[in-house]
Structure formats: C-alpha cells, structure tokens
Residue, then its C-alpha position, 0 to 999 in steps of 0.5 A: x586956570x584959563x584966564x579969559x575965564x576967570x573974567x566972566x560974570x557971574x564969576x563963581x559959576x565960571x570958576x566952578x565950570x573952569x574946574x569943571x573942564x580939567x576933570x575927566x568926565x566921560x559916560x560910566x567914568x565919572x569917578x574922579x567927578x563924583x568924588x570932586x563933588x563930594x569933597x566940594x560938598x564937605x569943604x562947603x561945610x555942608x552934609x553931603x552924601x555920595x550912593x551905591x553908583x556915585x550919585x553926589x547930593x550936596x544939602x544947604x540949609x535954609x537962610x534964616x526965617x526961610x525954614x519952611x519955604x518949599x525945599x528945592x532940588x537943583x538937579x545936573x548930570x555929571x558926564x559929558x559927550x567926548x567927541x573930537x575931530x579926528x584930526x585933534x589929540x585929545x584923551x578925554x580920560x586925562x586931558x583937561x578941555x582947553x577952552x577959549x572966547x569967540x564973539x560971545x560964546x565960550x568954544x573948546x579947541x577941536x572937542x566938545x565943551x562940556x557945557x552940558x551940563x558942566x555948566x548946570x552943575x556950575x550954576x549948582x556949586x554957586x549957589x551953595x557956595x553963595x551966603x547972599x541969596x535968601x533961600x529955604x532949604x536946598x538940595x543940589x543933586x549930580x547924577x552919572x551916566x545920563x548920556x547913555x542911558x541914564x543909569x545915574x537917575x534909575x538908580x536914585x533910590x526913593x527917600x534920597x532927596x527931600x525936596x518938593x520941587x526940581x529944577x533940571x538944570x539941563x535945557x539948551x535954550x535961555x527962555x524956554x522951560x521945559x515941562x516934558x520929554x521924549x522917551x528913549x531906547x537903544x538897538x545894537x545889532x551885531x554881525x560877525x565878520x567873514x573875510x576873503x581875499x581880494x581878487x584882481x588887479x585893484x587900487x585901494x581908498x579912503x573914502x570918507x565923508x566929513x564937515x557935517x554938523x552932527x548934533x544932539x540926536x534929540x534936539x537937532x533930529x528935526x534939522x534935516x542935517x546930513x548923517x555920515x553913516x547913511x551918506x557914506x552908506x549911499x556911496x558904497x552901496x551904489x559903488x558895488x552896483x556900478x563898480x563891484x568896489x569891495x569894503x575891508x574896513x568901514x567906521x562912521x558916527x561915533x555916540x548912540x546920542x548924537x547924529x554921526x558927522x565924519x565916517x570912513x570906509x577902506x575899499x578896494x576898486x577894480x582897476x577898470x573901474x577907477x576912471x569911471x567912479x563917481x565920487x567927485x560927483x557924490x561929493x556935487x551932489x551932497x554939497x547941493x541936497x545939504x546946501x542949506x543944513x549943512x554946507x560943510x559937507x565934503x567926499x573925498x577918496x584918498x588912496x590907502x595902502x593895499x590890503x589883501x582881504x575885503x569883507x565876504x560878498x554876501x556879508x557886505x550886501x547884507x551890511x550895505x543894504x542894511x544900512x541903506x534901508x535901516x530909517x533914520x530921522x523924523x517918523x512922526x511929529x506930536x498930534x498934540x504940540x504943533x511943531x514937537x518931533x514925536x518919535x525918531x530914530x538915530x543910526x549913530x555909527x557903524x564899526x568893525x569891532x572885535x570880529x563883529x560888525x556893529x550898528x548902534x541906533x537909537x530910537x525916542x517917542x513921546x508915545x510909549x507905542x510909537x517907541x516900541x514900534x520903531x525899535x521894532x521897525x529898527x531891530x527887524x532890519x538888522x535880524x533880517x540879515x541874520x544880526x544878533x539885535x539888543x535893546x536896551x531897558x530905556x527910559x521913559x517919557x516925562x508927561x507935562x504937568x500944566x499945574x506945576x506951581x515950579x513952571x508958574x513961579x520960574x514964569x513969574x520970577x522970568x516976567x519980574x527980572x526980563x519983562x517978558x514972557x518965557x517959552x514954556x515946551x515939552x522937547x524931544x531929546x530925553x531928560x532924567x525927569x521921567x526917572x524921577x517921577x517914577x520913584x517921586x510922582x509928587x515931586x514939581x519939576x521944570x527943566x531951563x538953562x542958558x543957551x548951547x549950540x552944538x551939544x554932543x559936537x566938537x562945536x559945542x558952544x556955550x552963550x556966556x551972557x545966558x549964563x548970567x540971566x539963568x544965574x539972576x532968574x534963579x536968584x528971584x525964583x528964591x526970592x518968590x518962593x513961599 
C-alpha cells in the first residue's frame, strides 16, 4: 500500500481508492473491477447484485427508525482514461498506478490517476463500509464504460435500482453542483491507405508536436489549449506546399474523449528543401499563439531512419487538408446559460491502423439539433475525400430540473457545514444522468465531487482537502433527509 496514502483523511475513502489504483481498469475492460466491487459487496455482508454488462449494485439498509427516509442511489463509473507519456512504461491492463503527494494534490507518475472517478467510487465504499452516519436506505451503483460511450449506464435495466433520489459522484469541481449536461456523439472516418516509393534524394524526420496540455474534451474544450493533431496537421500541410515533403507514417491524439497533447508524423523531405524548412520557426510561432494556454508547447524534428515509401500523393492531399479543414473546438455557446459551451467538436486523434487511415472526433451539444448538425458537419469532411464515416448511437443530454429537492437538500447540507453558498451549473462534458432519466424519468438527480485538474491526462490531480469537505457534505446531506 502507498503509505503517504494511508495517512490521508478521511481515511477509509483513501484506503478504498489505494485499492482502487492496483486494479486494471480501462474502458470495456473492467472485469476484474466489476467483480472487486462485487466481492467488496458480499464481504460487507450486504445484498449485492452484478447485470448482464458488469454493472455492480451494492444495497445498505437504513440505520434504525431511518427506514422510510427517501432511499438514495450513490452513483460512479468504474473505468478510467489510460493516457501516459510517451516516454513512461506502463501497461495499464497489469500495472497498478503509482501515485504520489505534491503540495496538496495526489499526482500519479507519468499516467493519469484515475481519480475520475476512482475516487467517486472511493467516497461510495466508505460509506457502506461506515456504521456511524445515520442514513435511510442506500443504494450505491458502478456503472462500466462510461468514457467511451456509456454503455454501462444504457444498459441499467428499469426496475435495477429503487432509489428515489442519485447523487452522480462524477463532477471536477468542490462547490459546484451539476443539474444538467451535454449530449454526445462520436464519428470515425476511415481511409485505406495506398503507398508509393520515395523518389529522389531525400533525408527522413520525426516531426512531433508535444508538451500541450490535453484534457477533458468536454471540460477543457472552452480553454483555447493547443491540439496535436491540428498543429502537426497545420505543419505538414504547409511543408508539402513550400517543400513537397512526403508522409510515411502519422500518429497523434490518443482518447475520442480527450483533446490530443503530443503527435508525431515520419516524413521524408527533398534534400534541397532541408535548409530551408521551417520547423524552427513553427515551433516560435506556437510557443507565441499558445503562450498563454499552453506554453509547454514544442516542434522538433528528429532525423529517422530511412524509408522507402510515403503515402500516395492524392491520398496524402485528401488526409492533410481533411485534417486542416475538419472543425474543432467551441461552435456555439448556451443562449440560455452565459458562459456554458453548447456544442463542440473534438478531433482526438489520427492514426495509420491496420491499412486504414483513421480520424476519430467527437462531437457534444446541449441541443439535440446542434448535436446532429456538427456530426453532420464533421462526417461530411472526411466523405468529401471519399472515407467510410460511422457515428456512433451517442447518448443524450440531461435537462436541468430547478425543482429538484436532491439540489435544494445538498444546497442546504453545503450552507450548514461551509456557510457558504454552493455554485449550482449545467456543464458541458456528458454525464450518464441523461441515460437514466430515460428508464427513471422520476428519478432526482445532482452530480458533485471534490476537485480535479487535468482529467483524461497524465496530469490528473486530484485536491485531497475536497476529498474530505465531499466526505462531510455527504454526511450532512444524510443527516437532512427526511
């Protein structure tokens, strides 16, 4: 066990997420976290059941003469965004997340932490692993697969969970509660690949774009970080113009869900051209339009060992000036909420797999017309150079309720301990309760949690001193209920 961990308060959540951290987890393999939770349940001594997709629901009883108190659903999703540094060895199907303390946040070495939502279902555990807090009946449901589509959360069946009220243990920042969400939807465009030899004298690069930021396609698409993809895109666009340079291999982004922070390209570039190329002056020129939102960034072009075929000229022109034009970022912001994003579009990555070039992106809008329009917009990019396009089914937006008696309870509970008012929002990024209303439309629901910087990077970092004030907002919140 990490010790520093273990001296962490409130002690049981962070036992709860340590044991968290040394279990694989990744999106749509999240066996061996689904059946922890569900031998977790059973050595609790409490009624746990495990569906058809690996859904985990824990019940607690209520405490005595709390038997007829509103029944709650705690609600967190069990896999987590596996994004490393290129230069870290880390397999996230076998190697458990070594974490450590920096100046109040918990950090892990060179991956993401985890902490969304690791630490929800943390927070969950301790609870049902707690005889002290007086509460009526509680449910605690762990849902899979919610970073890439959530599947786990389609999939709840009607009639699963019993609670009246949920509070989605899912939100980024302490003090905020969320009452509403973005829909989602996803487009992957692929092209087969044709090659050709390289002709000429040439000398060979790497040429990568790296030291962004990244982040949460949803929660950090309003920032004006740099993306990988559109800046490496830019470069080799604009070095085939003035240089006739030639690409044989491309990578960049990584996750549909977060903006892509490093990306490499190997090219080959007519020796005559070599003095003249610009790359020095690209990596001037990014550092000053990002100096700001993301002064990390850097251009370098490494020399690679020699190859002896480049991509097809016509398919390179359609890849390049697909992936210049394709949108990405902010396309509109809320008429209703000033400063809410309304709908967005993510390029996420761009890869040579299996003889294809693949463009995944994904597109959120708090307005189901707008949602449809930019996946409209987006698809009609890539068909325009001929590319097999697939959207997925996506999932829907959650309408705030500004009735809900969760939000005017947990607002209640947050005045009593901190004497102060809480931030109550809609956000951007999507959250499985717009899945739920569909099969629970009764159902009250509130999404909160202690503070993260970072998701869906290997900068994740988690506040620990939230951890504690969610820990005692949730302890009141019981006491309040009725």
């Amino acid at each position: 066990m990490n010790e520093e961990m273990l001296n962490l308060k409130p002690a049981k959540v962070f036992y709860y997420f340590n044991e968290i951290t040394k279990i694989p987890r990744p999106s749509k393999r999240e066996e061996k976290m689904s059946l922890w939770l569900e031998a977790t349940g059973k050595k609790l001594g409490l009624e746990t059941k495990r569906d058809k997709v690996g859904n985990v629901l824990i019940s607690k009883p209520a405490t005595p003469g709390k038997e007829n108190v509103t029944p709650v659903v705690l609600q967190a999703h069990m896999d987590m965004v596996c994004e490393k540094n290129n230069d870290k060895v880390f397999d996230f199907d076998k190697d458990a997340i070594e974490t450590y303390i920096d100046d109040g946040w918990l950090k892990a070495k060179g991956t993401t932490l985890g902490a969304d939502d690791g630490i929800g279902i943390a927070l969950a555990l301790a609870v049902l692993d707690n005889n002290e807090i007086e509460h009526g009946p509680i449910e605690c449901l762990f849902t899979i697969d919610e970073e890439t589509g959530l599947s786990g959360a389609a999939a709840v069946e009607a009639g699963f969970m019993k609670g009246k009220m949920l509070l989605n243990l899912d939100n980024e920042d302490e003090g905020q509660f969320c009452i509403g969400c973005a829909g989602g939807k996803d487009t992957v465009a692929k092209v087969p690949v044709d090659y050709e030899p390289v002709e000429g004298k040439c000398e060979f690069f790497k040429v990568e774009v790296k030291g962004l930021q990244g982040g949460h396609s949803g929660d950090d698409i309003n920032k004006g970080r740099g993306n990988a993809v559109k800046l490496l895109a830019r470069i080799l666009w604009n070095s085939y113009s003035y240089y006739d340079l030639r690409v044989a291999d491309i990578n960049a982004g990584n996750l549909r869900n977060a903006i892509a922070r490093e990306g490499y390209a190997i090219v080959a570039v007519p020796k005559e051209g070599v003095e003249e190329w610009y790359l020095a002056e690209m990596d001037q020129t990014y550092k000053a339009e990002f100096h700001t939102t993301d002064p990390g960034v850097t251009v370098t072009a490494e020399p690679a060992p020699a190859v002896k075929e480049v991509l097809e000229e016509t398919l390179q022109i359609d890849v390049l000036n697909a992936l210049l034009v394709c949108p990405h970022g902010i396309q509109a912001m809320s008429q209703d909420i000033p400063g809410l994003v309304e709908t967005s579009t993510n390029l996420a990555s761009v890869k040579i797999v299996d003889g294809e070039v693949v463009f995944t992106t994904s597109q959120r809008s708090s307005v189901e017309s707008k949602k449809q329009a930019i996946v409209d917009k987006v698809s009609t990019t890539f068909w325009m150079i001929g590319a097999d396009v697939e959207n997925s089914d996506g999932y829907p937006g959650w309408t705030p309720n500004p009735n809900s008696k969760a939000v005017q309870l947990l607002s209640e509970a947050y005045r009593n301990v901190f004497h102060k008012d809480p931030v109550v929002l809609a956000i951007h990024a999507g959250l499985e309760c717009g899945l739920f209303s569909e099969k629970y439309p009764d159902m009250d629901m509130v999404a909160f949690g202690p503070t993260l910087r970072g998701v869906h990077s290997p900068d994740e970092k988690l506040e620990i001193k939230t951890v504690q004030m969610c820990w005692d907002l949730m302890v009141e919140f019981f006491k309040l209920l009725k």
